[in-house]
VOBA-1610 file (N, C-alpha, C; in pm, whole numbers, padded with zeros to 5 digits, always signed):
BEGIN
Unk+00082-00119+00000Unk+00000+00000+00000Unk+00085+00124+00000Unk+00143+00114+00050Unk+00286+00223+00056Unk+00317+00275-00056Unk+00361+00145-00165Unk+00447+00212-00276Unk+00333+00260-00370Unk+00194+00196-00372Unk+00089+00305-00457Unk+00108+00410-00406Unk+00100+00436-00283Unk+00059+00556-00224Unk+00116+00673-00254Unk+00296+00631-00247Unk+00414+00700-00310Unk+00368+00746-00422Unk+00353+00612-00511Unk+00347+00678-00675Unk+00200+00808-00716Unk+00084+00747-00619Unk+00017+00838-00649Unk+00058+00960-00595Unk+00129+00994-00480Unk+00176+01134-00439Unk+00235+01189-00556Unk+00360+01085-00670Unk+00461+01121-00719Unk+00387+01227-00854Unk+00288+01126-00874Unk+00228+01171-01013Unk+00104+01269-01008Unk+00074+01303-00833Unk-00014+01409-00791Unk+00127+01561-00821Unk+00210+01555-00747Unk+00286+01632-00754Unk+00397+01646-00857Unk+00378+01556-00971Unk+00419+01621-01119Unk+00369+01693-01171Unk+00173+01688-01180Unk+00116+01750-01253Unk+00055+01891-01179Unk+00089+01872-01067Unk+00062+02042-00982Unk+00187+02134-01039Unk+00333+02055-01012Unk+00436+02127-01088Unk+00431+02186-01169Unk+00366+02062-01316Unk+00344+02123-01447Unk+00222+02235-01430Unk+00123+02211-01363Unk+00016+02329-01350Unk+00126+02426-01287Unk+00235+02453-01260Unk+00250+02610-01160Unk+00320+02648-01242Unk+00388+02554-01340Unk+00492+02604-01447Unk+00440+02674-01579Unk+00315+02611-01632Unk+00189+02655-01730Unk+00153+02819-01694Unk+00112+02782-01567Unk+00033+02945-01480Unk+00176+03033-01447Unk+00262+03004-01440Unk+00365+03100-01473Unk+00417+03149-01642Unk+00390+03038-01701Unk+00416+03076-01849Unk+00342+03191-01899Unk+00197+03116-01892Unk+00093+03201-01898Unk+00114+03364-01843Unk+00162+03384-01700Unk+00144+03486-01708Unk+00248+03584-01699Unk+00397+03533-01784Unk+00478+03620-01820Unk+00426+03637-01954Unk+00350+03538-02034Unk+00312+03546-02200Unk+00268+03675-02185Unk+00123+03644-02125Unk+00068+03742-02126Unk+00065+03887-02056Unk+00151+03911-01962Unk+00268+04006-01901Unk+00334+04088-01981Unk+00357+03961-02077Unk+00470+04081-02193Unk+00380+04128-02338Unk+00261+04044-02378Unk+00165+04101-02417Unk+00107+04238-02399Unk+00073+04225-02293Unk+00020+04374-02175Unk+00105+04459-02165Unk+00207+04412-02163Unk+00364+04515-02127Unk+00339+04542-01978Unk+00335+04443-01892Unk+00311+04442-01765Unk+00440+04461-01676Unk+00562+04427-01758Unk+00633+04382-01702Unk+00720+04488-01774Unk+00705+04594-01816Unk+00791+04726-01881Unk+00791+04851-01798Unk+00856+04919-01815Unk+00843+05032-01724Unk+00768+05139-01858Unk+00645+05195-01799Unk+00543+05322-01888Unk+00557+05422-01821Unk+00499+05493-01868Unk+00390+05654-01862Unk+00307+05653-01893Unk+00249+05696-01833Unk+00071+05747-01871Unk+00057+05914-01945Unk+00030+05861-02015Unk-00037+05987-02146Unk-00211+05972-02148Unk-00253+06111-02162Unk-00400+06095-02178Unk-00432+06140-02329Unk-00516+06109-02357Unk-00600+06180-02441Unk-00748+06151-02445Unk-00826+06261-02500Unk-00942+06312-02515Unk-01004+06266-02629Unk-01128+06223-02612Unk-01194+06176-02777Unk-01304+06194-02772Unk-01378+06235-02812Unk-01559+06263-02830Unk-01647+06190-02870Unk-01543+06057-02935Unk-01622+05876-02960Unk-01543+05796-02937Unk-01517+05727-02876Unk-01401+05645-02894Unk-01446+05461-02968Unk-01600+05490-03043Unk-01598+05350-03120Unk-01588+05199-03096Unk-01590+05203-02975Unk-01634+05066-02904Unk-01451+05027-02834Unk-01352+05125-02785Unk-01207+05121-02762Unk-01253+05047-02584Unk-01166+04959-02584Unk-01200+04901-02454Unk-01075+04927-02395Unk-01057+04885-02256Unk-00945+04883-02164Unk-00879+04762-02201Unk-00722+04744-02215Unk-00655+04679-02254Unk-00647+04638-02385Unk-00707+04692-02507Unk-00673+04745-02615Unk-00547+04808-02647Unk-00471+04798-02773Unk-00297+04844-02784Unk-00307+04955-02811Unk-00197+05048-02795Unk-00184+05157-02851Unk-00032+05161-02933Unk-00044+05181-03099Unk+00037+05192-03186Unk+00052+05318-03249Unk+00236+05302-03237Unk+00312+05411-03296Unk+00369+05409-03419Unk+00381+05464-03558Unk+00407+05383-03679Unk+00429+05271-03690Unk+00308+05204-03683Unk+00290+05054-03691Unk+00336+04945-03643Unk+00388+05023-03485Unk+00477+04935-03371Unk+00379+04968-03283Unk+00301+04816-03189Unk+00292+04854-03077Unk+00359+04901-02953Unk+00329+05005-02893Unk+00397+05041-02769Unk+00312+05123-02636Unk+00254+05003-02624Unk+00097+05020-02480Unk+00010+04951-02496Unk-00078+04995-02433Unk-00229+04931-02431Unk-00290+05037-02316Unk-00443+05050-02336Unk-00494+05138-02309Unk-00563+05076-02120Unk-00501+05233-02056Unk-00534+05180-01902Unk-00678+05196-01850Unk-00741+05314-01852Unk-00866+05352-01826Unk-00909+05409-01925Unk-01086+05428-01945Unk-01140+05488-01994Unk-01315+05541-01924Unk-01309+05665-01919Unk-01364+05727-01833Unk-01453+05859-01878Unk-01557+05906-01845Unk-01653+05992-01876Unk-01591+06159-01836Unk-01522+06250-01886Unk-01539+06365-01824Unk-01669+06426-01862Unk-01729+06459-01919Unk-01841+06503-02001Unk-01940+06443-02062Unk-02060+06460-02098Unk-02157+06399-02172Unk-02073+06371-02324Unk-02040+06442-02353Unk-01961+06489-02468Unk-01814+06443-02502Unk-01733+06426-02377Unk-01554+06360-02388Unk-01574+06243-02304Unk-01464+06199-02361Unk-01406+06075-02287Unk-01262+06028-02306Unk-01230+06028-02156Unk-01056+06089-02148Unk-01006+05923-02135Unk-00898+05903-02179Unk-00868+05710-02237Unk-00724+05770-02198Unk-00671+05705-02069Unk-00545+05691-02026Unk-00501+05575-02103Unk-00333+05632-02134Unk-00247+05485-02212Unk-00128+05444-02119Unk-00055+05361-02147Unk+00065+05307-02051Unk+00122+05359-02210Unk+00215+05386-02160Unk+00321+05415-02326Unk+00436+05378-02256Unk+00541+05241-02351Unk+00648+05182-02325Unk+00739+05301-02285Unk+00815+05334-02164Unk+00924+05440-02204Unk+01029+05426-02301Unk+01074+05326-02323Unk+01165+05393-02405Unk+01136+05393-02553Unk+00983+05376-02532Unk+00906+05475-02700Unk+00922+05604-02694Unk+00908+05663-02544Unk+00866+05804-02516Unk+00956+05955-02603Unk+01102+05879-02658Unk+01203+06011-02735Unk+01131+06012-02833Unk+01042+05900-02909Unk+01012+05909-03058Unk+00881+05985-03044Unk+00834+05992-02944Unk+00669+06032-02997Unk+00688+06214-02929Unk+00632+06291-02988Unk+00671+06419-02919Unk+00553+06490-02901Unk+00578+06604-02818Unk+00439+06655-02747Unk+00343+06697-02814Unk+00359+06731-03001Unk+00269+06775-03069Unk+00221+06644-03165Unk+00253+06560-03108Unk+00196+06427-03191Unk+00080+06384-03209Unk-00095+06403-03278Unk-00208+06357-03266Unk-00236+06193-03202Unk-00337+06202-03217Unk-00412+06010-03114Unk-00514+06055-03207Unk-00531+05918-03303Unk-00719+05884-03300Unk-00693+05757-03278Unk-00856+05683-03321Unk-00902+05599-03253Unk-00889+05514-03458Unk-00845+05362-03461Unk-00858+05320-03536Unk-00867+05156-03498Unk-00854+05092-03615Unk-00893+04941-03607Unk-00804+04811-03617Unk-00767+04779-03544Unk-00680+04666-03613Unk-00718+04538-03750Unk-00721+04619-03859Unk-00819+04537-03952Unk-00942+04604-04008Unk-00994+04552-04055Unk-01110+04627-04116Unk-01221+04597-03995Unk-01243+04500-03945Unk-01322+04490-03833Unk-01287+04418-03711Unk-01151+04432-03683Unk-01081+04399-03571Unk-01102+04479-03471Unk-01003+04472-03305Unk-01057+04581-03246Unk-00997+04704-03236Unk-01071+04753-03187Unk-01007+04874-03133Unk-00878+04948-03091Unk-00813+05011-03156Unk-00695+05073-03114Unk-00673+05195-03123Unk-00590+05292-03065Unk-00554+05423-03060Unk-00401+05413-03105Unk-00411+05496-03259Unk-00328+05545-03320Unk-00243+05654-03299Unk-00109+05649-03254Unk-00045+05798-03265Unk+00044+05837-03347Unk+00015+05928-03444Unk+00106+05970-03546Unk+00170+06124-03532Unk+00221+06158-03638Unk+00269+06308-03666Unk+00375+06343-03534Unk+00409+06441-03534Unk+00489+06508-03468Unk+00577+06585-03509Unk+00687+06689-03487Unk+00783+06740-03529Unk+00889+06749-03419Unk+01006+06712-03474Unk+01148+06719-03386Unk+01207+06848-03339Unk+01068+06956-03350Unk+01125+07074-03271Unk+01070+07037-03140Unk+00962+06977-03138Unk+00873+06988-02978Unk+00942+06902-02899Unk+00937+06859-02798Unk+01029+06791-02674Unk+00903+06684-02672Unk+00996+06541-02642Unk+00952+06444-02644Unk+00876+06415-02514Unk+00727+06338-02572Unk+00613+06320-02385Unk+00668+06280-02286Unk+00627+06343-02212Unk+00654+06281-02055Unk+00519+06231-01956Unk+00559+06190-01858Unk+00444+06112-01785Unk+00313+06259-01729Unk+00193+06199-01790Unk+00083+06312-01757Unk+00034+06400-01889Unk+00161+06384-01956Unk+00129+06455-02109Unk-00055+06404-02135Unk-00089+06571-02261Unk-00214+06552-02296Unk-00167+06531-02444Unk-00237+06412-02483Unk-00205+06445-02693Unk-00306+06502-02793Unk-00310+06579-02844Unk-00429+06610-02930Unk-00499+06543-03004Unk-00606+06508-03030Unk-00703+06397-03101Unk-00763+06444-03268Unk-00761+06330-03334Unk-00889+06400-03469Unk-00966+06281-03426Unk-01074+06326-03495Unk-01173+06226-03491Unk-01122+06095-03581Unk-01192+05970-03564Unk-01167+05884-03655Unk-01302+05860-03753Unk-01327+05836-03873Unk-01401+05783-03944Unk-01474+05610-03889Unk-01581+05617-03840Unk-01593+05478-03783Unk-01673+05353-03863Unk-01705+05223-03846Unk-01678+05154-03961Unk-01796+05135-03991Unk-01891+05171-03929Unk-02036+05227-03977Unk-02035+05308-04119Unk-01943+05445-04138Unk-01942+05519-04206Unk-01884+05532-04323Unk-01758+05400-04292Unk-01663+05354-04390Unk-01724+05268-04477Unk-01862+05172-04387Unk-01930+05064-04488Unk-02055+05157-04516Unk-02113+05253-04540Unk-02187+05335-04585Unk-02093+05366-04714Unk-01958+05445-04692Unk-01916+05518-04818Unk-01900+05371-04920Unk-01849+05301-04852Unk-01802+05183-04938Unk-01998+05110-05055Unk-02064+05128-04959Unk-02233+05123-04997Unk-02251+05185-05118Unk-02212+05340-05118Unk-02276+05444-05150Unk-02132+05435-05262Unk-01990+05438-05270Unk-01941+05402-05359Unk-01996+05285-05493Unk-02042+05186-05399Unk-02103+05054-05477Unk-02199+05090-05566Unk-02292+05169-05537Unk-02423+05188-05603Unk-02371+05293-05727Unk-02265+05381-05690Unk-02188+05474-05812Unk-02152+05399-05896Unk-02065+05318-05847Unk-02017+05238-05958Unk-02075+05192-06053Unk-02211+05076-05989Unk-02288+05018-06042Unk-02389+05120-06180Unk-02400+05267-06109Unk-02474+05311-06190Unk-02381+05333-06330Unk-02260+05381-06248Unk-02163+05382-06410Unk-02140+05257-06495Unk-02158+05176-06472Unk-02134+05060-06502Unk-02268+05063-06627Unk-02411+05054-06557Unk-02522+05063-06659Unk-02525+05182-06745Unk-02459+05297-06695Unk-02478+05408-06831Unk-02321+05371-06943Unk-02198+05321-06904Unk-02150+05236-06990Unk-02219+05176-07082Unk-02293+05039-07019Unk-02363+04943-07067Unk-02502+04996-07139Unk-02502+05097-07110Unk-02651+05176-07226Unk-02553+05227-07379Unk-02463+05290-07320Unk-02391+05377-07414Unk-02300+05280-07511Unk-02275+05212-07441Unk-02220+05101-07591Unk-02313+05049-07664Unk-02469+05023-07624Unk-02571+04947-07680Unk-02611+05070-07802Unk-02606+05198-07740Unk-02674+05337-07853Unk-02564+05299-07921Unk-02395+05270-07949Unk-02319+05292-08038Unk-02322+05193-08136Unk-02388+05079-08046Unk-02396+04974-08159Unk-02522+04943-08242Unk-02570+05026-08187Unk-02750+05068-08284Unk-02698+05170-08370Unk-02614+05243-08381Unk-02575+05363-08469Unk-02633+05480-08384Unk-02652+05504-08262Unk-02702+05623-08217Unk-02558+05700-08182Unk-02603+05861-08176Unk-02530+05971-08187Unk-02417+05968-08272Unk-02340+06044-08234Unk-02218+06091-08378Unk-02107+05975-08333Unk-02076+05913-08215Unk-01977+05804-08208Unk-02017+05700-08308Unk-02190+05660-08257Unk-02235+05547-08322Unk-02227+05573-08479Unk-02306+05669-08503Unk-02287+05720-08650Unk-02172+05692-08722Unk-02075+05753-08663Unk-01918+05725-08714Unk-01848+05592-08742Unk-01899+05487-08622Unk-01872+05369-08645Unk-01958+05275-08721Unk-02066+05299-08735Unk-02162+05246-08858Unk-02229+05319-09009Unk-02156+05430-08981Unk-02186+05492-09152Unk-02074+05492-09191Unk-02013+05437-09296Unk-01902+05464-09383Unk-01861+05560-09412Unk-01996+05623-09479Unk-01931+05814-09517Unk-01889+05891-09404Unk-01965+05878-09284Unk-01912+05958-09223Unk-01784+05913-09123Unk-01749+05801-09124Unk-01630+05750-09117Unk-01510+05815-09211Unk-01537+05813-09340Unk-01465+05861-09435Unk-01437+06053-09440Unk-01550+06082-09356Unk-01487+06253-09308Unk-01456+06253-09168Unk-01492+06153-09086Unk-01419+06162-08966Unk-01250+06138-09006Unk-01182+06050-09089Unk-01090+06030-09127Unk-01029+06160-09210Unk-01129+06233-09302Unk-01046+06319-09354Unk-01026+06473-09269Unk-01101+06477-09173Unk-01084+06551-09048Unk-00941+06553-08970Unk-00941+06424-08937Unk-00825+06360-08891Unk-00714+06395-08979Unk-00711+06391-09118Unk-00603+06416-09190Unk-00574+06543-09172Unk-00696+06627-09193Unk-00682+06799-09214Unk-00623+06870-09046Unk-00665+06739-08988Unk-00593+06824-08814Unk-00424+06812-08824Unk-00418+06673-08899Unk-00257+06636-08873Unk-00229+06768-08958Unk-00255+06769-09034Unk-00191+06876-09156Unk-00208+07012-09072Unk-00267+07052-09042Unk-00303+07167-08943Unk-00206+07172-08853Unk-00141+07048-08791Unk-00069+07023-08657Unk+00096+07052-08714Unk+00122+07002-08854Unk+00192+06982-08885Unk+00265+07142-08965Unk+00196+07203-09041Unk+00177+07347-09012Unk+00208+07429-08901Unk+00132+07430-08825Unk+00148+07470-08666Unk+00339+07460-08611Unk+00383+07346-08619Unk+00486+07294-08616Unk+00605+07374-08732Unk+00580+07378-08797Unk+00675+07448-08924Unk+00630+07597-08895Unk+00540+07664-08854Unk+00504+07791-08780Unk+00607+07808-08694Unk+00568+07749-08592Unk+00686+07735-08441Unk+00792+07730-08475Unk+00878+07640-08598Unk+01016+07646-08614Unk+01068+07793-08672Unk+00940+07862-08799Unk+00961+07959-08783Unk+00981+08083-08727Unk+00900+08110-08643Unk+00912+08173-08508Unk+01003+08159-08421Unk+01064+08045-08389Unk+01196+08003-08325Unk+01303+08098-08415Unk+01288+08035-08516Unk+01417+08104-08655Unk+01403+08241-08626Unk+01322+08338-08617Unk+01307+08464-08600Unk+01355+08574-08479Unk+01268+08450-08388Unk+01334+08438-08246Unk+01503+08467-08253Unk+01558+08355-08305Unk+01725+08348-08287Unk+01760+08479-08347Unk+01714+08494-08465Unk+01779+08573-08552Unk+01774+08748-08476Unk+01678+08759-08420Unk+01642+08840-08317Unk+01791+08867-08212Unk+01816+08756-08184Unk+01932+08753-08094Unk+02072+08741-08088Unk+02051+08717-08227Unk+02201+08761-08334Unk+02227+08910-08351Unk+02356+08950-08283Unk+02409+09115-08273Unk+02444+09119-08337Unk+02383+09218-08403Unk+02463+09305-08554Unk+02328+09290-08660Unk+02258+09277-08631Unk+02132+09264-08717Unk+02007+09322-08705Unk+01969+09410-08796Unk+01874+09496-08765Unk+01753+09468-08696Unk+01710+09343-08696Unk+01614+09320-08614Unk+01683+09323-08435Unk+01787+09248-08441Unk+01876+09303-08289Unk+01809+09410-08233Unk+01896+09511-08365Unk+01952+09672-08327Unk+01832+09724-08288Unk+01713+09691-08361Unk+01579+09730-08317Unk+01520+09689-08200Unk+01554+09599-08144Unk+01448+09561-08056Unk+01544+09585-07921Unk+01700+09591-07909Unk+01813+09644-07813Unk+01900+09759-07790Unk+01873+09762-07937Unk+01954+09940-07939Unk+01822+10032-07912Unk+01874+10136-07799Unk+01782+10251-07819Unk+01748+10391-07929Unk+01868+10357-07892Unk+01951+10488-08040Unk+01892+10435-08170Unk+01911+10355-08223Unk+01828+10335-08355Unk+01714+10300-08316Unk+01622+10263-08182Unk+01508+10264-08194Unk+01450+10397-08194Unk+01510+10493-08101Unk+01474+10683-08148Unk+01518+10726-08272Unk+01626+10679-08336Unk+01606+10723-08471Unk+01480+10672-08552Unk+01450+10549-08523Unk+01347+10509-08627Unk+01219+10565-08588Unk+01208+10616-08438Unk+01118+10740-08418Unk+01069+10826-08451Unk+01202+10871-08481Unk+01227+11034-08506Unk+01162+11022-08710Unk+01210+10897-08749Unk+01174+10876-08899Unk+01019+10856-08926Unk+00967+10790-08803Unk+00849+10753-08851Unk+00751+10901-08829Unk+00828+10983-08721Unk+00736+11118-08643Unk+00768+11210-08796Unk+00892+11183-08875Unk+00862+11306-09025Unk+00777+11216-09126Unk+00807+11099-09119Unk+00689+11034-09214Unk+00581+11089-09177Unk+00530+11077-09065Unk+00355+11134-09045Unk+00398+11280-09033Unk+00431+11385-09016Unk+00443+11499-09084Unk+00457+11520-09240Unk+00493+11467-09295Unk+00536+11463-09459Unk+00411+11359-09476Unk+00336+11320-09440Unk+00197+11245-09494Unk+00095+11349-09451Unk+00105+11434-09355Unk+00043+11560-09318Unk+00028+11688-09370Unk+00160+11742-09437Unk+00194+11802-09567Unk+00131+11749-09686Unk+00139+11598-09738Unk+00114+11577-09849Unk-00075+11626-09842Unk-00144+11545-09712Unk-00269+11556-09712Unk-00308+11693-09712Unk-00223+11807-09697Unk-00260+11933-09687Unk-00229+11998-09812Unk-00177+11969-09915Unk-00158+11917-10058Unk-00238+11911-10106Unk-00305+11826-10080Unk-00378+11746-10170Unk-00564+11839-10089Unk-00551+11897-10029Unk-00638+11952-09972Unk-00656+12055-10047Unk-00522+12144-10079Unk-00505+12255-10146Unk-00544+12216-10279Unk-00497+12129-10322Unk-00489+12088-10491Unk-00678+12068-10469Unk-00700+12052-10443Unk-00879+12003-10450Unk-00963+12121-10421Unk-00894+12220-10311Unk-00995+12321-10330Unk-00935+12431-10504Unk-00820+12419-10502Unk-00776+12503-10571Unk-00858+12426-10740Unk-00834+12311-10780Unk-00928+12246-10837Unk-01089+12279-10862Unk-01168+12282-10715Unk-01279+12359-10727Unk-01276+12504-10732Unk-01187+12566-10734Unk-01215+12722-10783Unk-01212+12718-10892Unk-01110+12679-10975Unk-01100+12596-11149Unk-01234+12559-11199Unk-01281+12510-11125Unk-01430+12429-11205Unk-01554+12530-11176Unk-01517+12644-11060Unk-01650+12710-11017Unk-01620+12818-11163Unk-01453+12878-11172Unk-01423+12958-11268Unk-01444+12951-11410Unk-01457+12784-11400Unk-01496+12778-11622Unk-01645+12749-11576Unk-01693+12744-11445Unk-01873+12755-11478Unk-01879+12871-11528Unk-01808+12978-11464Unk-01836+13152-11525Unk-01810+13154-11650Unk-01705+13077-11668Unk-01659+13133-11800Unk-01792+13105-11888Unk-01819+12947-11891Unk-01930+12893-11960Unk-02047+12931-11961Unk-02088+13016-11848Unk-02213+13071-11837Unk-02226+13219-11923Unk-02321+13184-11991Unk-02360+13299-12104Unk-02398+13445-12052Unk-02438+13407-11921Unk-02531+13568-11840Unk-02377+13633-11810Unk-02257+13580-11784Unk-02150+13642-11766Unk-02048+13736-11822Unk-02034+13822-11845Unk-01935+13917-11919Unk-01848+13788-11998Unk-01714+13780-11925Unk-01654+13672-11959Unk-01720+13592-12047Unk-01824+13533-11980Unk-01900+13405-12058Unk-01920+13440-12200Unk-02009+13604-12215Unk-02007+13666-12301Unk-01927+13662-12438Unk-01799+13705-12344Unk-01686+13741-12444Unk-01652+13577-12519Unk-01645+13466-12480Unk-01633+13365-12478Unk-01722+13295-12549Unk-01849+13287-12559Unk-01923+13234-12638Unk-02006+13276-12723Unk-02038+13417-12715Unk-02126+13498-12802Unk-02037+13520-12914Unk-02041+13503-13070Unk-01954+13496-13200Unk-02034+13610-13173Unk-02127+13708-13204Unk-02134+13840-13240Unk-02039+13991-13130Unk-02070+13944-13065Unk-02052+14002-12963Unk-01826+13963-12938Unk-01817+13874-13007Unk-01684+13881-13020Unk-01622+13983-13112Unk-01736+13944-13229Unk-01702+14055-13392Unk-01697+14159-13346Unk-01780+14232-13238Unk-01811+14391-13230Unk-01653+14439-13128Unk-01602+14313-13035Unk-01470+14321-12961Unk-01393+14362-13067Unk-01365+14283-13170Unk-01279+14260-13279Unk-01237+14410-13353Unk-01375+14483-13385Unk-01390+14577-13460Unk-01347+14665-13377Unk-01412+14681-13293Unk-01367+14773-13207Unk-01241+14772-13128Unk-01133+14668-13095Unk-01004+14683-13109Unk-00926+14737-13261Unk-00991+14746-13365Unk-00959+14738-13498Unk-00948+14903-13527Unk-01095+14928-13412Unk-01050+15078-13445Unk-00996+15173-13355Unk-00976+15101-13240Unk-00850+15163-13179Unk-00768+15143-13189Unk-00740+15052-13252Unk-00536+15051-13337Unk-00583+15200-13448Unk-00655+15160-13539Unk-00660+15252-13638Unk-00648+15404-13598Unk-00770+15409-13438Unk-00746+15574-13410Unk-00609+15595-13327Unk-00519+15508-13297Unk-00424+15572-13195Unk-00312+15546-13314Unk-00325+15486-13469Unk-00193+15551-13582Unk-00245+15714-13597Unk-00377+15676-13633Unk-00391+15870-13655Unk-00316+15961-13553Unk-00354+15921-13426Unk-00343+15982-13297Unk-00172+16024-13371Unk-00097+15927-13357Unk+00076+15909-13341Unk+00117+16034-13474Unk+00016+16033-13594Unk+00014+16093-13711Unk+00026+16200-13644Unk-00078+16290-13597Unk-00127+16431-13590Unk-00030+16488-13472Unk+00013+16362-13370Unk+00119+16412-13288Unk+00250+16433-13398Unk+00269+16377-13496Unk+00417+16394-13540Unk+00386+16536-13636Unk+00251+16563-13688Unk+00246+16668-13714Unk+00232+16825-13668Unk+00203+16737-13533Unk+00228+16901-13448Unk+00316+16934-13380Unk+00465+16797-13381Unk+00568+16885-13341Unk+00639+16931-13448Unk+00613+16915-13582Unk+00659+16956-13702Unk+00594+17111-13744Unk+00481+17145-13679Unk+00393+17270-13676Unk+00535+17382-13609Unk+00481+17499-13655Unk+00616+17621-13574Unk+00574+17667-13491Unk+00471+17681-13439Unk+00415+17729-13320Unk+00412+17623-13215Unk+00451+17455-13219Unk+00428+17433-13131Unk+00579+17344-13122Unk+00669+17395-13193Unk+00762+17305-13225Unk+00886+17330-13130Unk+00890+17490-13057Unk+00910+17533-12939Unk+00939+17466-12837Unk+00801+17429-12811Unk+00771+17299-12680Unk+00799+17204-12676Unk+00824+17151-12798Unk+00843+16972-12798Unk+01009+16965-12784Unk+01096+17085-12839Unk+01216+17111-12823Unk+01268+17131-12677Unk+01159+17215-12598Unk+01207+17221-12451Unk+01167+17116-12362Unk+01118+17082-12384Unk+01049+16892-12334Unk+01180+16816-12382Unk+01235+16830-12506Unk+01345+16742-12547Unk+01456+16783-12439Unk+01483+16917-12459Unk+01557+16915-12372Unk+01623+16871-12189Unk+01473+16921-12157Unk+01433+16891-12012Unk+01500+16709-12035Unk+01411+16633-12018Unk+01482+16501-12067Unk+01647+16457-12071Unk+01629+16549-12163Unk+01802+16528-12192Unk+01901+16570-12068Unk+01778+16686-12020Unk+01928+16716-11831Unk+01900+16621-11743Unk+01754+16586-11776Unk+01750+16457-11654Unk+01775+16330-11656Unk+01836+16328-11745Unk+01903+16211-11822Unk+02108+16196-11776Unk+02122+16328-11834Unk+02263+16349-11797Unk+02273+16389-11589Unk+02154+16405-11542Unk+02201+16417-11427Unk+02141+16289-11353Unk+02083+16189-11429Unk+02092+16072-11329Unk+02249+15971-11341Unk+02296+15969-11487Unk+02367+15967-11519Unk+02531+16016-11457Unk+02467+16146-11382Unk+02618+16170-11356Unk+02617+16116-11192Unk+02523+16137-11097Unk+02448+16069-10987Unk+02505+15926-10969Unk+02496+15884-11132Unk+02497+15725-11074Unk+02668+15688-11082Unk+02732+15774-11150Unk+02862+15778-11153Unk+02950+15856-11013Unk+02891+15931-10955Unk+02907+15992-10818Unk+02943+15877-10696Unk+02818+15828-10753Unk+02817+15710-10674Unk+02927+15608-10621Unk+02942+15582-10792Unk+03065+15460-10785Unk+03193+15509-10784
//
């Protein structure tokens, strides 16, 4: 009876062993899971949903865990303040301006609080730190957009599926194009007339380039024009007498046109019969009686010249015409001598 007794003690107290060795495994596993067994800080933050985030939930830092969440607690109808354990020696990387939301491990895994961002000017958290929060998108809202994406799609999908059916009935100008020949055959020569257009365009631009350069070649009047000032004020100064000398000419030609209409108002006179002039000009009788009557004043001023040569040939008056000759003759010799005084 003894040696059962032994063995059953032996094999009672193997498997209590193995039970204390299990329940110790167990709870360093899960110790270092928890980070039970790390030295933390407690950081808070604030959230206005926190989405079903429970206590002992992780808290991850670019995609490293480092915590799990200690309390979570009501300040407000409105907040709810979610203490974390944060590993210390995470604490240099994460810094005091770093956000917390609330996200998922998975698409419908649980709950976790995300901390991202920061900048390496701010000083890294310390124990009590507050972190600033955004809201998170929660998966209610994510399988709504994803819903409400679906049904977009779907609708694009059927106005596709309409719009290839009109092209293959020949409806509108696609369909048209792909089931009428002719107008296939000017959609094509369209196509030609664009390349050619494009291709144009292109030999344009090289020209313009060419012009361009040549522009920028010194010593060439297009240069000198567009860099020199001096020949750009000379060509100023040329274009300011051109429009003076086109100002002259138009004042020319202003003159020549009225002077023109005095010409044309002057042979109306002439032409007009009620006019003296006109008279003299178109009346043949009235010319004859001009005629005659110049005819006989030549005739009376030979008599005239006659009766004068006969009356200085007369003795009574032949006196006078001698002292008249004379007179003459001193005022003759004394301009004469005057003008020799002179010189």
């Amino acid at each position: 009876m003894s040696t059962e007794s032994n063995k059953r003690t032996v094999t009672v107290g193997i498997f209590v062993a193995l039970g204390i060795l299990i329940f110790i495994a167990g709870v360093f596993v899960l110790g270092g899971q928890q980070k039970r067994f790390t030295r933390s800080i407690k950081v808070i933050a604030v959230f206005n949903d926190v989405g079903g985030l429970k206590v002992g939930n992780n808290v991850w830092f670019s995609g490293v865990k480092i915590g799990n969440i200690k309390r979570i607690h009501f300040l407000s109808p409105s907040q709810i303040e979610v203490d974390m354990n944060i590993e210390e020696n995470a604490t240099e990387f994460i810094r005091k301006d770093a956000n917390a939301t609330i996200g998922s491990d998975g698409l419908i895994g649980n709950k976790i609080v995300q901390i991202f961002g920061g900048t390496t000017k701010a000083a890294p958290i310390e124990d009590g730190d507050r972190l600033k929060t955004i809201g998170a998108v929660s998966s209610d809202k994510l399988l709504e957009t994803l819903q409400e994406n679906s049904n977009n799609l779907l609708k694009v999908t059927n106005d596709v599926k309409e719009l290839v059916g009109n092209i293959k009935r020949g409806k509108g100008t696609v369909g048209a194009v792909m089931t009428d020949s002719v107008l296939a055959d000017r959609f094509r020569n369209t196509l030609t007339n664009l390349n050619r257009a494009s291709e144009n365009t292109v030999q344009l631009t090289r020209t313009v380039s060419q012009f361009a350069s040549n522009l920028n070649n010194k010593g060439t009047l297009a240069n000198e024009l567009v860099t020199d000032t001096t020949v750009f004020r000379r060509l100023s100064r040329s274009v300011g007498q051109f429009e003076n000398a086109a100002n002259s000419a138009n004042q020319a030609v202003s003159n020549l046109n009225q002077t023109s209409q005095n010409i044309n108002r002057a042979s109306e006179k002439l032409n007009n019969a009620n006019s003296p002039l006109g008279v003299l000009l178109t009346d043949e009788e009235t010319a004859g009686n001009l005629r005659s009557t110049l005819r006989n004043l030549n005739r009376g001023s030979q008599l005239l010249n006659e009766d004068l040569r006969a009356a200085q040939n007369n003795f009574l008056l032949r006196g006078y015409f001698r002292k008249q000759a004379k007179e003459a003759e001193k005022r003759k010799a004394d301009s004469t001598a005057a003008a020799n005084g002179k010189l």
